[in-house]
MIKELO-215135 format. One record per residue (C-alpha): z, x negated, y; residue number from 1; residue in three letters. Coordinates in Angstrom, 3 decimals, always signed. Last residue first. Layout:
N
w->Z	u->X	v->Y	torpa->NUM	fimi->ALA
...
***
This chain:
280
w->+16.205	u->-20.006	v->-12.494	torpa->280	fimi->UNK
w->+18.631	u->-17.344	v->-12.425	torpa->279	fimi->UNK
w->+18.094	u->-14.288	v->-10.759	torpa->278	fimi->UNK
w->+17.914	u->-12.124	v->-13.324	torpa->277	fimi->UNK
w->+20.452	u->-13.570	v->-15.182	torpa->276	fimi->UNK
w->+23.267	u->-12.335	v->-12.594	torpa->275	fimi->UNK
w->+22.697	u->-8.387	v->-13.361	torpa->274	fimi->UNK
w->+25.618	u->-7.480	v->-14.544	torpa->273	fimi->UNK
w->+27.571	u->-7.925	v->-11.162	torpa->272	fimi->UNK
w->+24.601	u->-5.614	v->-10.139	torpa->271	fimi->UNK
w->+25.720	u->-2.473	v->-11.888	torpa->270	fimi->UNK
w->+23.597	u->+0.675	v->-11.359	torpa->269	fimi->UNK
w->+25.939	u->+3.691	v->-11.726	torpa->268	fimi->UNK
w->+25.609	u->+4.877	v->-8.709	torpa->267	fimi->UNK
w->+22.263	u->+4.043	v->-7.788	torpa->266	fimi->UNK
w->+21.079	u->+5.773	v->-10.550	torpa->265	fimi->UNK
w->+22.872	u->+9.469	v->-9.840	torpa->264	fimi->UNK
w->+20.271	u->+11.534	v->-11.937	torpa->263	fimi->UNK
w->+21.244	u->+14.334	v->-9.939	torpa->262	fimi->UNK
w->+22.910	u->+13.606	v->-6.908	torpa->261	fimi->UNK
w->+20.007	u->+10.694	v->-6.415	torpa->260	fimi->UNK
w->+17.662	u->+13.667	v->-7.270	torpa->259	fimi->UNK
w->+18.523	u->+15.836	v->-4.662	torpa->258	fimi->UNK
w->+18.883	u->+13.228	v->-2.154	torpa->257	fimi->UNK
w->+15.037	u->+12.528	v->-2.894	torpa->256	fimi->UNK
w->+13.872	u->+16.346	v->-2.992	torpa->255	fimi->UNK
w->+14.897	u->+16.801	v->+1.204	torpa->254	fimi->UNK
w->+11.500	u->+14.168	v->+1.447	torpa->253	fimi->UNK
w->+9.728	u->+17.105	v->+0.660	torpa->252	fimi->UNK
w->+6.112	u->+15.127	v->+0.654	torpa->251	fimi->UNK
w->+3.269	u->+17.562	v->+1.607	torpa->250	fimi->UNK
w->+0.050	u->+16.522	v->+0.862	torpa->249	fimi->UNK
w->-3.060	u->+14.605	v->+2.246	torpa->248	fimi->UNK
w->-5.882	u->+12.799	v->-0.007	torpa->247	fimi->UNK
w->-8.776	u->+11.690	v->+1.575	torpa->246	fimi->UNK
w->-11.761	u->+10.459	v->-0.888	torpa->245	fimi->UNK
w->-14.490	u->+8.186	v->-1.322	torpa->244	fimi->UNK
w->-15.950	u->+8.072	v->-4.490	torpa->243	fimi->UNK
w->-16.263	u->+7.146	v->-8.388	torpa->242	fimi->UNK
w->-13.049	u->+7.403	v->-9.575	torpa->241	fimi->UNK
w->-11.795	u->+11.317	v->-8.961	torpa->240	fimi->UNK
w->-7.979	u->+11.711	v->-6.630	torpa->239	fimi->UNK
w->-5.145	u->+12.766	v->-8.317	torpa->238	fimi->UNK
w->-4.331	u->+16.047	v->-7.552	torpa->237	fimi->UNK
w->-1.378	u->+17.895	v->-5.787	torpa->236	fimi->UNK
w->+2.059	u->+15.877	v->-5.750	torpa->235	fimi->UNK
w->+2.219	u->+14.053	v->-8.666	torpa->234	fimi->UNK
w->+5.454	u->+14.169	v->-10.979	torpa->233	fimi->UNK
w->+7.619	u->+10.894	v->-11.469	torpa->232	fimi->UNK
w->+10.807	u->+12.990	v->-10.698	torpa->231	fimi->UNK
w->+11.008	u->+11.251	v->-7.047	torpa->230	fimi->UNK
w->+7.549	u->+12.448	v->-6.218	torpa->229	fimi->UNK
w->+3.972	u->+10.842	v->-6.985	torpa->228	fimi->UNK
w->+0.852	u->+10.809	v->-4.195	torpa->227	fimi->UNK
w->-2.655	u->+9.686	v->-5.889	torpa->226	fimi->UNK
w->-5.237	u->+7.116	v->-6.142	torpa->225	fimi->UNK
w->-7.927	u->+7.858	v->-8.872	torpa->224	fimi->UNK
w->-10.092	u->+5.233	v->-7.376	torpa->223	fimi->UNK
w->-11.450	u->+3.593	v->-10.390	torpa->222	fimi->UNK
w->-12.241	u->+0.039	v->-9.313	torpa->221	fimi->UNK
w->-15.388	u->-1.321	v->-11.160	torpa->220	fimi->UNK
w->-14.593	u->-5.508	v->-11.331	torpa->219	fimi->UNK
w->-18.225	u->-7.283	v->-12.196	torpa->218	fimi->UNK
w->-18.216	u->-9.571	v->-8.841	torpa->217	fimi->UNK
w->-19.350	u->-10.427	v->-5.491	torpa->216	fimi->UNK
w->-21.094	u->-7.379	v->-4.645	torpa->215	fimi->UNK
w->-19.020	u->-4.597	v->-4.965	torpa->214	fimi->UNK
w->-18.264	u->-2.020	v->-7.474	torpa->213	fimi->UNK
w->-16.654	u->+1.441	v->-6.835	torpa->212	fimi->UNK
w->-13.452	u->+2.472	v->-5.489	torpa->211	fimi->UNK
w->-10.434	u->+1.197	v->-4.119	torpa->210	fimi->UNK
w->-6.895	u->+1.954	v->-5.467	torpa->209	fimi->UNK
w->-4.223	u->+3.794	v->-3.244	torpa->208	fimi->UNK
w->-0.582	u->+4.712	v->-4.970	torpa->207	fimi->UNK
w->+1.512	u->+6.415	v->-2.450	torpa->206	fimi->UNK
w->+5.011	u->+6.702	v->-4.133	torpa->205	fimi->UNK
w->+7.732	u->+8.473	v->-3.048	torpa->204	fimi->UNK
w->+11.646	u->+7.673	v->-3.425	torpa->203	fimi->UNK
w->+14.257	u->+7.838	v->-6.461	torpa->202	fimi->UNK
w->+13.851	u->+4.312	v->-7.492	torpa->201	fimi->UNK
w->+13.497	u->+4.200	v->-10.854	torpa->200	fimi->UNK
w->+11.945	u->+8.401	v->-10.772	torpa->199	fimi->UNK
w->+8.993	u->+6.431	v->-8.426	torpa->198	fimi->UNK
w->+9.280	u->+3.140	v->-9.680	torpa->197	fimi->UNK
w->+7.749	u->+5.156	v->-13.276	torpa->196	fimi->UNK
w->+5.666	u->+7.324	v->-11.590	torpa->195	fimi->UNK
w->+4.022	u->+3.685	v->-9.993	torpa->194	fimi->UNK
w->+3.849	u->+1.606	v->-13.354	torpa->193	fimi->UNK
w->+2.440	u->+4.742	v->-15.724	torpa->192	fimi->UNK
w->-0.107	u->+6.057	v->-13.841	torpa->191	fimi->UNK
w->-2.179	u->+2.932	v->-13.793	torpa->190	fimi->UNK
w->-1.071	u->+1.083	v->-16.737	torpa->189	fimi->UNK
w->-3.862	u->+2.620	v->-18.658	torpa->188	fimi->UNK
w->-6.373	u->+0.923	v->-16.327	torpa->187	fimi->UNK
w->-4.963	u->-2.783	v->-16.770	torpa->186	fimi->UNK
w->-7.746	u->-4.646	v->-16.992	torpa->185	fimi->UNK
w->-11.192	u->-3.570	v->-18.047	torpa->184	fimi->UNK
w->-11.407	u->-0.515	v->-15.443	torpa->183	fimi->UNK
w->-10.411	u->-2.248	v->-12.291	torpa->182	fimi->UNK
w->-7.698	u->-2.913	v->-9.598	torpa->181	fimi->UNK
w->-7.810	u->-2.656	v->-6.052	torpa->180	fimi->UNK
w->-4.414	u->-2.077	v->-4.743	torpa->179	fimi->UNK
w->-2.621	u->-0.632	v->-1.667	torpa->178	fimi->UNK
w->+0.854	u->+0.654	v->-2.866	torpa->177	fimi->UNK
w->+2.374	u->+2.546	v->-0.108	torpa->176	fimi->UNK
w->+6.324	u->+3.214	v->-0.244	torpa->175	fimi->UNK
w->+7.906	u->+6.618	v->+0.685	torpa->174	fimi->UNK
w->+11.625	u->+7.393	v->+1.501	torpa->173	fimi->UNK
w->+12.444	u->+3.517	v->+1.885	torpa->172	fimi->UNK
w->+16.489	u->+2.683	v->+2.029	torpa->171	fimi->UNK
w->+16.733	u->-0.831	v->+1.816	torpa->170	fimi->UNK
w->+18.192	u->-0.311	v->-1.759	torpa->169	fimi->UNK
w->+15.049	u->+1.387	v->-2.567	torpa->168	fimi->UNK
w->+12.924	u->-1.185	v->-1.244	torpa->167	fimi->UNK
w->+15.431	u->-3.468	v->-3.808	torpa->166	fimi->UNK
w->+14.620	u->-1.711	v->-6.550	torpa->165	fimi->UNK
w->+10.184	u->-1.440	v->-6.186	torpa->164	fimi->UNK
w->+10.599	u->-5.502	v->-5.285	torpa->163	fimi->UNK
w->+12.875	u->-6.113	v->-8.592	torpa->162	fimi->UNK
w->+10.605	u->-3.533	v->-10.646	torpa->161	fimi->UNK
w->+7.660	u->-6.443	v->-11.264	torpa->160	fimi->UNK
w->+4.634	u->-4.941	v->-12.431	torpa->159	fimi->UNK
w->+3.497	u->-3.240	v->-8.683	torpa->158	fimi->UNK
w->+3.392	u->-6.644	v->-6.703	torpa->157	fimi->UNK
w->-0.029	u->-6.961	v->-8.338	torpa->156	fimi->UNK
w->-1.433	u->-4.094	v->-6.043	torpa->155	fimi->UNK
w->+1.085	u->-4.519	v->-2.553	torpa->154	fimi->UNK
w->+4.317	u->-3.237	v->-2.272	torpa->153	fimi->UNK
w->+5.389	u->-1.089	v->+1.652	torpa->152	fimi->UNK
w->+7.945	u->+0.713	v->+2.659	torpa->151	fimi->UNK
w->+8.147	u->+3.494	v->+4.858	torpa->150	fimi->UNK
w->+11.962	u->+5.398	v->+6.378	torpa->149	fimi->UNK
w->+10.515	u->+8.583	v->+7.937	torpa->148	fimi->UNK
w->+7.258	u->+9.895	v->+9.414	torpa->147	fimi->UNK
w->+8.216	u->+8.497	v->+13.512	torpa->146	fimi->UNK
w->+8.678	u->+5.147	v->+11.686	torpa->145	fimi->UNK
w->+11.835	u->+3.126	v->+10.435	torpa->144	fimi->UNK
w->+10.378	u->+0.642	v->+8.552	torpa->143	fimi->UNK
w->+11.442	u->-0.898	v->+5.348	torpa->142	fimi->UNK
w->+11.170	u->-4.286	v->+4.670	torpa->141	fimi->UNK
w->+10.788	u->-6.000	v->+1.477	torpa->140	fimi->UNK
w->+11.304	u->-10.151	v->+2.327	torpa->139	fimi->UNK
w->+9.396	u->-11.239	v->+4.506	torpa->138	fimi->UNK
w->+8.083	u->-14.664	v->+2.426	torpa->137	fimi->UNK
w->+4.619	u->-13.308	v->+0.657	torpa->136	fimi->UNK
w->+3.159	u->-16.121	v->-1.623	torpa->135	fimi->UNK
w->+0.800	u->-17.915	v->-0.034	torpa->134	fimi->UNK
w->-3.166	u->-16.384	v->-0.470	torpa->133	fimi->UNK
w->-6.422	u->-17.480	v->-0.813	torpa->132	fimi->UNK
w->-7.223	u->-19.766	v->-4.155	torpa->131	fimi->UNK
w->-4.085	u->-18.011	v->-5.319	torpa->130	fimi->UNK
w->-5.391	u->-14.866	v->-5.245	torpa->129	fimi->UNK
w->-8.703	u->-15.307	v->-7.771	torpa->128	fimi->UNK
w->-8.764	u->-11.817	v->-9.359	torpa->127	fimi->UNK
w->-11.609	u->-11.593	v->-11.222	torpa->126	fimi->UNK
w->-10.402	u->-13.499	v->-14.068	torpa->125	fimi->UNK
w->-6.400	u->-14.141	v->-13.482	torpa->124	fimi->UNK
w->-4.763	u->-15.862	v->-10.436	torpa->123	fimi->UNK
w->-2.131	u->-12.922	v->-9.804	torpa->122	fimi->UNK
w->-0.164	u->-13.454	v->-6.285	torpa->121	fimi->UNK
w->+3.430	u->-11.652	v->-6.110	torpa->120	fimi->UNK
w->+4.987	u->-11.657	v->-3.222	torpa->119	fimi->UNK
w->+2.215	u->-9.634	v->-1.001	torpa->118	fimi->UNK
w->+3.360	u->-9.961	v->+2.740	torpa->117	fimi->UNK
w->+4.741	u->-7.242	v->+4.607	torpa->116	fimi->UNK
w->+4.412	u->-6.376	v->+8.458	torpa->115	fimi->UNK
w->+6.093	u->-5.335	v->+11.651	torpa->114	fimi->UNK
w->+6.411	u->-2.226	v->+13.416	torpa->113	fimi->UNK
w->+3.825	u->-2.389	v->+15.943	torpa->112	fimi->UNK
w->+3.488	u->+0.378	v->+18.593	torpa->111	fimi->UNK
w->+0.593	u->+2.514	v->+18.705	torpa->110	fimi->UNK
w->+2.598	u->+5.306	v->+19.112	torpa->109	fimi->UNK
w->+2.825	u->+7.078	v->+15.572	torpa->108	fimi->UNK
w->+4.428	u->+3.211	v->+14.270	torpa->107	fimi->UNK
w->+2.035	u->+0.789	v->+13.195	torpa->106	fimi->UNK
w->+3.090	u->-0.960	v->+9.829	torpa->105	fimi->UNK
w->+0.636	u->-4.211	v->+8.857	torpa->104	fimi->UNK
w->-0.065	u->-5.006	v->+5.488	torpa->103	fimi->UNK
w->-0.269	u->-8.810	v->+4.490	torpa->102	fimi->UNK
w->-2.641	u->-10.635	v->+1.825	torpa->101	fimi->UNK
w->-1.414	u->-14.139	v->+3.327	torpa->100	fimi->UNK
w->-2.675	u->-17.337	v->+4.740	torpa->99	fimi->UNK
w->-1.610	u->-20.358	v->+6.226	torpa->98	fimi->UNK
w->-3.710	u->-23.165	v->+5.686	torpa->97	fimi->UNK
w->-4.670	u->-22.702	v->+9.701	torpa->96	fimi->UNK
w->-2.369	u->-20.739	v->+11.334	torpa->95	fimi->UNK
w->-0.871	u->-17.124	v->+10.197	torpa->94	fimi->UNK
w->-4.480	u->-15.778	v->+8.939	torpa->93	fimi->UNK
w->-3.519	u->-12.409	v->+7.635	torpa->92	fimi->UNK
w->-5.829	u->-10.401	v->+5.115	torpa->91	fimi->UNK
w->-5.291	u->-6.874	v->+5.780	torpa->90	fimi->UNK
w->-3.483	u->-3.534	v->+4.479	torpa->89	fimi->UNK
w->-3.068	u->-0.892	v->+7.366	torpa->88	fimi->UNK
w->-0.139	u->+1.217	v->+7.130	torpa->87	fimi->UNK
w->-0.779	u->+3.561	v->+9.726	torpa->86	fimi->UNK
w->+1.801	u->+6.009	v->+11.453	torpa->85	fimi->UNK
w->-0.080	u->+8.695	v->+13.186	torpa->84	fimi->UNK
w->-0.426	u->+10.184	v->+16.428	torpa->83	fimi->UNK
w->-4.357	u->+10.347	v->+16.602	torpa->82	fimi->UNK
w->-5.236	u->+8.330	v->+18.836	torpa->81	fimi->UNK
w->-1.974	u->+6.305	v->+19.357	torpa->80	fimi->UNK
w->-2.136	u->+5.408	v->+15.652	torpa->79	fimi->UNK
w->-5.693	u->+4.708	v->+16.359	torpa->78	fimi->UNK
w->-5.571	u->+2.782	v->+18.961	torpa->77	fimi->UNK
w->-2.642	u->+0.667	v->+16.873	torpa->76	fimi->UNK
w->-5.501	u->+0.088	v->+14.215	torpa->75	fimi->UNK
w->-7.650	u->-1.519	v->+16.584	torpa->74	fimi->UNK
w->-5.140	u->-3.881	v->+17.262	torpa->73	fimi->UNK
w->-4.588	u->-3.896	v->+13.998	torpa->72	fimi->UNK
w->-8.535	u->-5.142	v->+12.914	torpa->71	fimi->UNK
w->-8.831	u->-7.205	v->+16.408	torpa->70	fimi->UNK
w->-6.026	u->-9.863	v->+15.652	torpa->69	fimi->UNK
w->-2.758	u->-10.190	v->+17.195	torpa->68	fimi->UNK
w->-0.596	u->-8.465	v->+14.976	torpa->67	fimi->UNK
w->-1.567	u->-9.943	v->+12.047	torpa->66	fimi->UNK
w->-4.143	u->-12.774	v->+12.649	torpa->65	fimi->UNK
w->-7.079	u->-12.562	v->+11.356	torpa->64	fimi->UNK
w->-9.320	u->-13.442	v->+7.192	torpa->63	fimi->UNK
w->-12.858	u->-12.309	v->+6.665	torpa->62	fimi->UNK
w->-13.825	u->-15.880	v->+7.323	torpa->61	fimi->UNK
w->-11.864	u->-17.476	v->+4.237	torpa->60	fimi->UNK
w->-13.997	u->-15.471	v->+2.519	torpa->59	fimi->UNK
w->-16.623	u->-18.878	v->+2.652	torpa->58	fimi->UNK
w->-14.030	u->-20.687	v->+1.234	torpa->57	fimi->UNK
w->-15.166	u->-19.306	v->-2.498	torpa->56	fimi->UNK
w->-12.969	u->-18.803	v->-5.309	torpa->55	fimi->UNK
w->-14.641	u->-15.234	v->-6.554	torpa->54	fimi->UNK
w->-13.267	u->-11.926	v->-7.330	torpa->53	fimi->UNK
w->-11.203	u->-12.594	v->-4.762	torpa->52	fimi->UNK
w->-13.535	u->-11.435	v->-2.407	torpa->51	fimi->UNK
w->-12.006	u->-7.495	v->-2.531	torpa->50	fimi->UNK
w->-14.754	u->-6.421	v->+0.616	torpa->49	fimi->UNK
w->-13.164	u->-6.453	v->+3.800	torpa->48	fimi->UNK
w->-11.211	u->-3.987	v->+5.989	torpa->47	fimi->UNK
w->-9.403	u->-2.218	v->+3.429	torpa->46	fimi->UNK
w->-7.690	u->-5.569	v->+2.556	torpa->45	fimi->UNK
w->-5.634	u->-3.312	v->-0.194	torpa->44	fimi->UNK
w->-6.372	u->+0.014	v->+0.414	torpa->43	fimi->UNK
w->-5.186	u->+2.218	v->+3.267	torpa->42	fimi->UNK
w->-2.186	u->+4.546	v->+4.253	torpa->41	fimi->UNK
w->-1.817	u->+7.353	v->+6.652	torpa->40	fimi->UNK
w->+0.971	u->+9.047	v->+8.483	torpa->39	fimi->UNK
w->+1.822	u->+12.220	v->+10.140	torpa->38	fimi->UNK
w->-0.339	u->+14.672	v->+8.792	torpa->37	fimi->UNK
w->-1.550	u->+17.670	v->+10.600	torpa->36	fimi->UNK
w->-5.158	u->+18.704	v->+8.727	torpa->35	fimi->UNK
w->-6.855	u->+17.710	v->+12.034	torpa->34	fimi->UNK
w->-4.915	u->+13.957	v->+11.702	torpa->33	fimi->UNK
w->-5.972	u->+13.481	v->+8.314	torpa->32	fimi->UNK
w->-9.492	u->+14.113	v->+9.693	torpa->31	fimi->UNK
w->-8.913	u->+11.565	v->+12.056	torpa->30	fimi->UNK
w->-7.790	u->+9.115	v->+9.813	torpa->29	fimi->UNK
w->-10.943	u->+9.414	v->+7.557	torpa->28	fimi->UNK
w->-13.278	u->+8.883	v->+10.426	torpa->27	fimi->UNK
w->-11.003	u->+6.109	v->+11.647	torpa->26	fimi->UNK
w->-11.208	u->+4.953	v->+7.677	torpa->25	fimi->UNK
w->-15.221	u->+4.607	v->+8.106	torpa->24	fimi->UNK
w->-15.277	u->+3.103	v->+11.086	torpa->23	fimi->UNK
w->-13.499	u->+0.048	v->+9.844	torpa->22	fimi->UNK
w->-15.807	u->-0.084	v->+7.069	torpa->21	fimi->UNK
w->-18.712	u->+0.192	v->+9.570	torpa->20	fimi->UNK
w->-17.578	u->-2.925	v->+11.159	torpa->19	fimi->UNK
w->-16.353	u->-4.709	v->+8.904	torpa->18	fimi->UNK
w->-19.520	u->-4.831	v->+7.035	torpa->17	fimi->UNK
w->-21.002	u->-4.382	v->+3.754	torpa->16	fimi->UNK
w->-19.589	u->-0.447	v->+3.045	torpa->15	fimi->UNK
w->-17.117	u->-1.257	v->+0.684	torpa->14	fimi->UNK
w->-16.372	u->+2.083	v->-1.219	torpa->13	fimi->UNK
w->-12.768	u->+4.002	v->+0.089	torpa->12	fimi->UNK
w->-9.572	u->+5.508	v->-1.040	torpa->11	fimi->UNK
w->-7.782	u->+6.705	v->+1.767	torpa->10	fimi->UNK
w->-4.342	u->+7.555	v->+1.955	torpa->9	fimi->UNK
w->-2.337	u->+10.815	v->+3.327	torpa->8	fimi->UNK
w->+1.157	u->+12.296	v->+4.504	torpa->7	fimi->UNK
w->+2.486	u->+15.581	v->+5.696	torpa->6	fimi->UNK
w->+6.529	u->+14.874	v->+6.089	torpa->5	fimi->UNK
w->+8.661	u->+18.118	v->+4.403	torpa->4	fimi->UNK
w->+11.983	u->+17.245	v->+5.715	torpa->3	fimi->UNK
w->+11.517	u->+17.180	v->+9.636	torpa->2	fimi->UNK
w->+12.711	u->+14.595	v->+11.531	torpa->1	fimi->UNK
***
């Protein structure tokens, strides 16, 4: 594998329908794909609206099963399409009851990887997770894919550094952050939280937000995704807040063993110090 990996995300307006929204990020994908990169990453349940702005069983409907259901299937014709790995953030109906905000890893042939499930499930104004979603109960995996070692945290999962640590202790290169998160909340935390997992951990960061304001609530996501490096330092431009936009750029994955040499944090972490932190 080579050790500059071209990689993108999508942030992306809800378009009213699956369908089109679906369409949408091929479109996006497949430009990706002309400009040579080698993996893409979506929003947080890219292929739906962000219901949780309400408690409402009715959204219960945008919910399928993960791998087995027709958004990733779709999905893996489009890795194999375009040669891609996709990250590909969904809502995941395991059997009835059973439900998860989940992100589904397809490898650059189509073939499925495996998936993550959200650990950490806010139930705040706005942002009504725990009238959908279990608590996520993979683990943090880390996927070997045709771009390099992937890993995957999900929007809220973002304020807790245990899940960012221990992807870096599973050895992830880059990790996607799908999120939708708005103005009124927590905007100034918003390039603060990811840079800072990124020189933590010593890895890449993909931080995706949606963008725009959707029907069933007052929540105006700000886009303004980016790509960050293991000094905390983005790679190109941020992306605006108020459209759609592709960003792709060159990750030198060859800069992560640099750093580790050089700031040398997992050496001299000490987890026989760290006890309390598991504690109940």
């Amino acid at each position: 594998m080579a050790n500059v990996v071209r990689a993108a995300l999508v942030q992306a307006t809800w378009t009213g329908d699956t369908a089109s929204m679906i369409a949408k990020h091929e479109e996006h994908a497949r430009e990706a794909a002309r400009q040579g990169a080698r993996v893409i990453g979506f929003q947080e349940v890219f292929h739906a609206p962000y219901f949780c702005q309400v408690q409402d069983a009715e959204h219960y409907r945008w919910a399928e099963p993960v791998p087995d259901g027709p958004t990733v299937r779709r999905m893996q014709d489009l890795a194999r399409e375009t040669g891609m790995v996709v990250v590909a953030p969904v809502f995941e109906v395991e059997q009835p009851g059973f439900y998860y905000n989940t992100a589904a890893v397809i490898d650059a042939d189509g073939r499925y990887l495996g998936k993550y499930r959200k650990h950490h499930i806010p139930q705040l104004k706005g942002f009504w997770e725990k009238f959908y979603f279990r608590p996520g109960n993979l683990g943090w995996p880390v996927f070997d894919t045709a771009a390099g070692r992937i890993g995957v945290c999900i929007c809220y999962d973002r304020h807790f550094p245990e899940g960012w640590r221990q992807l870096g202790l599973n050895g992830a290169q880059l990790v996607y952050n799908p999120s939708a998160t708005h103005r009124g909340l927590s905007a100034h935390l918003w390039q603060l939280e990811q840079p800072a997992a990124a020189v933590a951990n010593e890895y890449f960061v993909a931080a995706i937000n949606r963008v725009g304001r959707e029907e069933y609530g007052d929540n105006d996501f700000y886009g303004t995704s980016y790509f960050v490096d293991p000094r905390g330092q983005f790679v190109g431009d941020v992306a605006g807040d108020a459209k759609d936009e592709l960003l792709v750029r060159d990750l030198d994955f060859g800069l992560i063993e640099e750093v580790r040499q050089q700031w040398a944090f997992y050496r001299d972490r000490r987890p026989d110090a760290y006890e309390g932190l598991v504690r109940p």
